[in-house]
N, C-alpha and C positions, 0 to 999 in steps of 0.2 A: 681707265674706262671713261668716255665719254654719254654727257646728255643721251647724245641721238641712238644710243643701243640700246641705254636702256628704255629712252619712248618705247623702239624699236620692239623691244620686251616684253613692253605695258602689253603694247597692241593686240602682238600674239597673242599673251597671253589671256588678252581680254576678248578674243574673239573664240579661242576654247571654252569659256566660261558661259556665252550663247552657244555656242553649238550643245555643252550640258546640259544647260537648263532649258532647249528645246526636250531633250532624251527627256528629260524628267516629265513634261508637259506629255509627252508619247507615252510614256510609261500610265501616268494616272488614267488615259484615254483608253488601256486596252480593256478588253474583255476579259471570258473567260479561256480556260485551255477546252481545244478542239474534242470532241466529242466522235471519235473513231466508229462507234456503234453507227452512228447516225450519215454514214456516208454510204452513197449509193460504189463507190471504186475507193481506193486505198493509190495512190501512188506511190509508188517506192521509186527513188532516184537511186540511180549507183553512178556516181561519182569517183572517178579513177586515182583522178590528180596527175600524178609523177611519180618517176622512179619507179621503183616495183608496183605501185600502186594499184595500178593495171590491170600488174598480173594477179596481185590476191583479191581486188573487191572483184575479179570476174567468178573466182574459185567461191566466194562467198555468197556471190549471187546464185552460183548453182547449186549451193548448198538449201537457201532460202526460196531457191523455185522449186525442187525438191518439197519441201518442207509444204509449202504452198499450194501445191499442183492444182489440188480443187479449186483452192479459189482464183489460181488464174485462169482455169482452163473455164470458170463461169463468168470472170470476168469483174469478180470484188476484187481482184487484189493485181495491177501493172506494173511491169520494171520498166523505169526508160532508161537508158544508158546514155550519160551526159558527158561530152568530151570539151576539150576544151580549159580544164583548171591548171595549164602544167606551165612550169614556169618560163618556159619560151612566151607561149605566148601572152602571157602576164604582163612578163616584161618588152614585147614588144607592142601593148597596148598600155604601157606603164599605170595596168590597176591591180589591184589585190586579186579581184574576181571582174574578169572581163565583162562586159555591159550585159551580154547576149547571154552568158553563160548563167549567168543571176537570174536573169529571167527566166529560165528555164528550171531553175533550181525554185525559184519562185511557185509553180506549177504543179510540186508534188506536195504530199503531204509530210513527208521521212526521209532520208537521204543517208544511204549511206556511202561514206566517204574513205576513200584510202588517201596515204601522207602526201602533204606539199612541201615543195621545198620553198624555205622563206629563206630571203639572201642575207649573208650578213658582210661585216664591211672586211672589205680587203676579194671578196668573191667576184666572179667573173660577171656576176647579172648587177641590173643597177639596185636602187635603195626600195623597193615593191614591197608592199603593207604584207605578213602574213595572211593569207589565206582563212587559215582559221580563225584567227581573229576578226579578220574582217566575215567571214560568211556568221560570225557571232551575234556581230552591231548590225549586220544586214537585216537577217533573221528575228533578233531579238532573241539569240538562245543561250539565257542567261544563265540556266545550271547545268554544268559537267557534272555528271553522275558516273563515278568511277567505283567498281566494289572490287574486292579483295578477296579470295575464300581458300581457306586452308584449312579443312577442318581437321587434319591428323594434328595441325599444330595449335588448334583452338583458335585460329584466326577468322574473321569473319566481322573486314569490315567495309561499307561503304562511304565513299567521299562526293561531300556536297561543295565543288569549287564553284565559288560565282564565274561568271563567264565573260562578264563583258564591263566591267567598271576593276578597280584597283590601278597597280601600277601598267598594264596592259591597254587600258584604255587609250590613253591618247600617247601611246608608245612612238608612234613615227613621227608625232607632235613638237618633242622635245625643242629646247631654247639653245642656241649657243650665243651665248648672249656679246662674246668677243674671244678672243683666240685663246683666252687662260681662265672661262668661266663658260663650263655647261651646264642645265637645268633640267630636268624632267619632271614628270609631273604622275602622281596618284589621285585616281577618282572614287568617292565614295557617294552615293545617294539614299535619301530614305527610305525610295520605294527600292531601289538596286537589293539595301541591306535586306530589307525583310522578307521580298518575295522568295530570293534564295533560304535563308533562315527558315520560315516557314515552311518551304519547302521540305528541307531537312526532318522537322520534325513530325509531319507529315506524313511523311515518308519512313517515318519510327512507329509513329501511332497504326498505320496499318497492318506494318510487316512484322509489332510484339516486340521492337526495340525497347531496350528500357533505358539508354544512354546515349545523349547527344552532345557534342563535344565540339566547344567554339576553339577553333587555333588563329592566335594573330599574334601580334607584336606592341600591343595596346600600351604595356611601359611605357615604349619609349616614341612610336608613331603615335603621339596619344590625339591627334584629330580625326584622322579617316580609319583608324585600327579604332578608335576607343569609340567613333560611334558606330561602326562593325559589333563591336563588343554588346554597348549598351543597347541596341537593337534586338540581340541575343539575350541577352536579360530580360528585358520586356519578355516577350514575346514565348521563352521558357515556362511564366508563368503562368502560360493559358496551354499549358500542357503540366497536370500536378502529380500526374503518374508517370511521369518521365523524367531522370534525372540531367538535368543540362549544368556541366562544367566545363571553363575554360582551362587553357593550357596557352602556353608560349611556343611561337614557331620553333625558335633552339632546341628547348626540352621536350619537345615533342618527338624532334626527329630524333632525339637519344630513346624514347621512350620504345618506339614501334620496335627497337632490335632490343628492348631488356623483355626476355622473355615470359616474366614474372608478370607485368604492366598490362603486356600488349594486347590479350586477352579481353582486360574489362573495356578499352573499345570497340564500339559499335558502327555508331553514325556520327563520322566528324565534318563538319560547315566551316566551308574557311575562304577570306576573299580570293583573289585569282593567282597572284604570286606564287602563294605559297602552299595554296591547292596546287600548284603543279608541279613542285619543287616536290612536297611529301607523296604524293599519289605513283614519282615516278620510284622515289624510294619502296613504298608499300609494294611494287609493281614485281621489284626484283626477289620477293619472298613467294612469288608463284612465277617465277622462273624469266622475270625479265621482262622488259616493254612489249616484247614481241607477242611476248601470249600476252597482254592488256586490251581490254577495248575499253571506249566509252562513251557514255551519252551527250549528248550537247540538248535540254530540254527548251522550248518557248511553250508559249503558248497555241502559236499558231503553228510554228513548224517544229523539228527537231531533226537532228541530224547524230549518227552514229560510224564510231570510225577506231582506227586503230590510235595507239599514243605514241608509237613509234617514228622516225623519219624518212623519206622516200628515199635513201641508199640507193644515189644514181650510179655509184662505183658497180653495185652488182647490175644495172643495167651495162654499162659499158663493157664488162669483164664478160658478159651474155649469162645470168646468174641470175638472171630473174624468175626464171622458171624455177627455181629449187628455192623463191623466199620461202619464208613461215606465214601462212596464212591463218595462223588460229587467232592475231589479233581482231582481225576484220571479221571474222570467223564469230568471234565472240561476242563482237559488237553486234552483230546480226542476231543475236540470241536475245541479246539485250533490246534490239527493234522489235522482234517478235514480242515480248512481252509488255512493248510499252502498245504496241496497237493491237492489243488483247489476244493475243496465242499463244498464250502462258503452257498451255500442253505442248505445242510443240517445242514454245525456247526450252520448256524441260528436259525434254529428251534431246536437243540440240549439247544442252550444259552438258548430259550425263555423259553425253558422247565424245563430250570434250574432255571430260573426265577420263575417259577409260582411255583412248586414245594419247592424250599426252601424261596418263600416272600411272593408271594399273595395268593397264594390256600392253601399250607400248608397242603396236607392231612396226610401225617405221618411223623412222625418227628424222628431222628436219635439219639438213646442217649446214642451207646455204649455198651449199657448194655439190659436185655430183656425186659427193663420196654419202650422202643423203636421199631423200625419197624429194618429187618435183610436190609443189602445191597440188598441180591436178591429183596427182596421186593423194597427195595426204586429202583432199576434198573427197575422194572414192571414197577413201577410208572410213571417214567420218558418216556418210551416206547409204554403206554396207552396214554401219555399227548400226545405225538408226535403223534401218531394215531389220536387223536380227532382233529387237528391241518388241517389233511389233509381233 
């Protein structure tokens, strides 16, 4: 290895270390979170993506205009339908989120989003930022809010994954510093740790949690896990009715499947890795990504979407109309109750309920040996109707 790589190293590397500690300087300058009561309109973005995408946030938006109806037909509550996220045109504007398309995403208050496809190497599209990611750092929408609920198996719980710092952050970043040494890099920040953290507990304190639960790797990542961790510490202690324990990533994910364990979690906080490492596992104990939605929270915007991938195979194979719409589906239940219509994401959830556990009248397979989305959308909108 010579000198000039690694200058070559320094530089990078030292030119990520300003772009951070602007974020940080952004970070202390915000405000507070948006104040939904106090809007004269509400916009809702629906955000397609790619792949199936399309086809379920359409099914989802007719479910939540449905749900809606007064107040768009008075005019508090607009869908705009935003196109433009799919990874052709990504990549032949080689950005994450095309210039135009941001903007417009800029423009609403809530978005909901179905999957992008981000490319990875050896793939037909070039080397383009995630999507999610990137509409994260755009946004500022720092916590994924993903719950879990099973209650026949005493399951019942929610995950606070930071969104926009850990090893994700500066992911397309990475060093190769010479042909038999490459580098990546993990972010952690003061304000990144807490606001999420906080969050979490938060987030305990109103909804009768009595258990908050840090997951990292702080052993052995002991600079940006262990002030993740000690951030968590602090910050427990201004919550004394609330029990806050850590846990290790490893024994965590053995823990969610000992059936004995899984129970006494509640609300677990954990940096972004490994938030989405455990969350896809918690995912498959209520029947798979596919039924998952979840939040992406800022202060100023948030965005709401499935956790699943845009499966451009079942576009190509003409399958799209038969995806599973209940993740998007779900995540719309969960928009409804962050912009205060907790009655209707109620009966949206129960419906979800009945629909894919107890009643079961059509079942989603994908393919046409199955019920199409539109249909499963009726479904779900009859259920709601009988309800009333």
């Amino acid at each position: 290895m010579n000198k000039q790589n690694i200058e070559a190293a320094k530089e990078k590397f030292g030119k990520l270390l300003e772009e951070q500690l602007a974020r940080v300087e952004a970070m202390k300058a915000q405000g507070d979170f948006i104040d939904y009561t106090k809007l004269d309109k509400i916009i809702i973005g629906v955000c397609g993506g790619d792949g199936i995408g399309p086809a379920i946030t359409g099914q989802a938006q007719r479910v939540l205009e449905y749900l809606l109806k007064k107040e768009v037909d008075s005019g508090k509550v607009e869908f705009r339908v935003i196109d433009g996220l799919t990874i052709e045109r990504r990549a032949a504007e080689m950005a994450a989120i095309p210039p135009a398309v941001l903007n417009e995403l800029k423009e609403c208050h809530v978005i909901l989003k179905g999957p992008t496809t981000t490319p990875r190497k050896g793939d037909e599209w070039p080397n383009v930022e995630s999507a999610n990611v990137a509409m994260r750092k755009e946004l500022d929408l720092f916590a994924n809010v993903r719950p879990v609920r099973i209650p026949e198996q005493g399951i019942d719980w929610t995950f606070f994954r930071e969104n926009t710092e850990g090893a994700y952050a500066v992911g397309s970043k990475g060093v190769h510093v010479d042909e038999n040494l490459g580098v990546d890099f993990t972010v952690v920040t003061t304000q990144g740790c807490e606001r999420i953290i906080r969050a979490a507990f938060e987030f305990a304190k109103s909804n009768g949690k009595k258990r908050v639960t840090a997951v990292t790797k702080a052993n052995i990542i002991k600079t940006t896990d262990g002030k993740f961790l000690d951030t968590f510490k602090e910050i427990g202690k201004e919550y004394p009715d609330i029990i806050a324990d850590d846990w290790y990533i490893d024994i965590m994910t053995a823990k969610l499947v000992d059936e004995k364990r899984r129970r006494d979690f509640e609300v677990l906080v954990l940096p972004n890795l490994y938030g989405d490492i455990l969350t896809d596992e918690a995912a498959e104990f209520q029947g798979g990504v596919g039924t998952a939605g979840s939040a992406n929270l800022g202060k100023r915007y948030s965005m709401f979407e499935a956790i699943h991938g845009s499966a451009p195979r079942m576009v190509t194979e003409g399958r799209d109309i038969y995806a599973d719409p209940c993740s998007v589906i779900r995540a719309g239940a969960m928009l409804l109750a962050h912009i205060g219509h907790n009655e209707e994401a109620d009966k949206l959830y129960k419906a979800l309920d009945i629909c894919t556990i107890t009643e079961k009248k059509l079942v989603i397979t994908g393919r046409d040996t199955g019920a199409t989305s539109a249909a499963f959308a009726d479904y779900i909108m009859e259920t709601i109707e009988n309800m009333n």
